[in-house]
N, C-alpha and C positions, 0 to 999 in steps of 0.2 A: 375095855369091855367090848366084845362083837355085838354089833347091830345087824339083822337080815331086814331090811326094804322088799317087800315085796309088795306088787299090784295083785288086785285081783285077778284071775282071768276072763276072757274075752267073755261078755255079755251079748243080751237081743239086743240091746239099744247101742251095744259098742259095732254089731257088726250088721245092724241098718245104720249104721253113721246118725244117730242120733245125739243132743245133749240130753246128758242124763241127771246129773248133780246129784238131789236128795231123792228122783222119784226112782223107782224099785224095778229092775230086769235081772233072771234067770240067766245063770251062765246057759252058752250055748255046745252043742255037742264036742265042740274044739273044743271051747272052755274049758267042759269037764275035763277034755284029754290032759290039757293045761295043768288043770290040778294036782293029776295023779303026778304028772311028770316034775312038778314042783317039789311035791310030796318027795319025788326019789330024789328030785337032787340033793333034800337035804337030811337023808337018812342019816348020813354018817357026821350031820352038825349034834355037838352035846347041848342041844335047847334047852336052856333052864325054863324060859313063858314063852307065850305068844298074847300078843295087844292085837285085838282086831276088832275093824270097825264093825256097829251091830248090822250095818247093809246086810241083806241078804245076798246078794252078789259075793262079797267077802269072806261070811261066814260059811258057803256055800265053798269055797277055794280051800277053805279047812278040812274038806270031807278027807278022812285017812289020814291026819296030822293030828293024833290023839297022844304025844310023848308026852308034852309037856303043860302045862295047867294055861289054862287059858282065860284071858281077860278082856271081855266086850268094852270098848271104851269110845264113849260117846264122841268126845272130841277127835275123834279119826274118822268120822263119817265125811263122805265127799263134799268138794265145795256147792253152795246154793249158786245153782244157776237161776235161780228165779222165773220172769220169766222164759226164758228161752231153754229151760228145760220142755225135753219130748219135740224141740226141732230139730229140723237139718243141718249139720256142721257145717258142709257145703255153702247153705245158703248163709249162714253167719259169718265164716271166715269173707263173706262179698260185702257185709255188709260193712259200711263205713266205720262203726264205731266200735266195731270187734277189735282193734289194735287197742284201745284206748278202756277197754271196759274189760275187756278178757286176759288180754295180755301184761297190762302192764300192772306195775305192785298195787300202786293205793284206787285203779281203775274196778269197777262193778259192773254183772247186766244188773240192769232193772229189777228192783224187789233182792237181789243176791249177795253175794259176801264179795270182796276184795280179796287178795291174794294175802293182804297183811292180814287179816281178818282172821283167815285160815290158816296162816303162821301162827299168829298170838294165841290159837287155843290150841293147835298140834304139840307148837313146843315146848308149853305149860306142860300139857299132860306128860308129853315123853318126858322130860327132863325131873318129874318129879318121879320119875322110876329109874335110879340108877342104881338097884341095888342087885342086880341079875348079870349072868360074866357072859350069858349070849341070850337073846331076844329076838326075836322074831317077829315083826311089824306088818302086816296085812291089813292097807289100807287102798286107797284109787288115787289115780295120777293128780289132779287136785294138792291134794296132800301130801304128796310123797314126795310131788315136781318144791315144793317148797320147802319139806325137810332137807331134801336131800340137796338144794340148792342152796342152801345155806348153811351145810356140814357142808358142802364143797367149797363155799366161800366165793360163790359166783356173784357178779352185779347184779343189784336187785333185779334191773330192767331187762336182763336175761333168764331169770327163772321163769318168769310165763313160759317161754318157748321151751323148756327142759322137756324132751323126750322121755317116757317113763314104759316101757314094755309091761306087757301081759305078763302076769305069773312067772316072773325071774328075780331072783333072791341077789339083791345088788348089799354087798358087805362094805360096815365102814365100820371103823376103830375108834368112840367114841367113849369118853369119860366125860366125869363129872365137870372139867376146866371147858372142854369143849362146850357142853350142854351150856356154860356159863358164857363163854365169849360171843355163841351165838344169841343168847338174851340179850346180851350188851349190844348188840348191833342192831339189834331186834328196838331197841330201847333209844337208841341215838338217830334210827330213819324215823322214828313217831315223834322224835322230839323236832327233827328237821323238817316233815311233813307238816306239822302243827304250826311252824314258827315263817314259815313261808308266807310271800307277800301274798294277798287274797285282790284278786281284781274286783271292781265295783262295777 
């Protein structure tokens, strides 16, 4: 079955370099271009759905992408930055506990989700839709950087850092075994995260 991976396109908050997570920016005039140009690249895909997160940002990257039935689906909203949502990236990426909170798998900001967090309900929802031969997934790097790191089979401890562009349709070849071994994996770091020694 074809997968399309798309991100939203560019945002206010993405191009003042802000964190944004769950709070709400308008694509911006590129964005829009983004869209359309999204839009054409995949004129010539046979779309059976699109899953897209309800952000308005997201929904907004669907403007002109009317083929195929479309499905708002809660679990694909961006990861909670908590507090450090509406700051400077800038000044986060200096901040000492940005490797360890942002980056890494079972790491948090403050009040926000984990990267497992945002796996465990992404890949619940995709996986219980394998009944479509191409799909269309419009969601934010957050989410995508960890679907798609984990249909690529990368180290946990390298999907934080997974690159995830603006509004380009990244294709993977994914069935139902896939969707399965990625659970299983999914199921073996929670078991190995839980069972791990806890300092006093």
């Amino acid at each position: 079955m074809r997968w399309l991976f798309a991100r939203h396109a560019e945002s206010t908050a993405n191009a003042a370099g802000l964190a944004v997570g769950r709070a709400e920016a308008p694509l911006t005039e590129r964005g829009r271009a983004q869209a359309v140009a999204l839009a054409a690249s995949l004129r010539d895909e046979p779309l059976t759905r699109v899953l897209c997160s309800p952000q308005p940002r997201a929904v907004q990257t669907l403007a002109g992408m009317d083929r195929a039935p479309t499905w708002f689906v809660p679990a694909l909203r961006e990861r909670s930055l908590g507090a450090w949502e509406g700051r400077s990236l800038a000044a986060l990426r200096d901040d000492s506990e940005w490797e360890t909170r942002a980056l890494s798998w079972w790491g948090a900001p403050p009040r926000g989700e984990a990267l497992a967090d945002v796996a465990a309900r992404a890949v619940e929802a995709l996986s219980a839709r394998t009944d479509a031969p191409s799909t269309l997934v419009v969601a934010h790097a957050g989410v995508l950087r960890v679907v798609l790191g984990l249909l690529d089979e990368l180290p946990f401890e390298a999907i934080g850092r997974l690159r995830v562009p603006h509004a380009v349709a990244q294709l993977r070849d994914v069935d139902v075994t896939r969707w399965e071994r990625v659970q299983q994996r999914l199921s073996a770091e929670a078991a190995r995260w839980a069972a791990r020694p806890r300092t006093q």
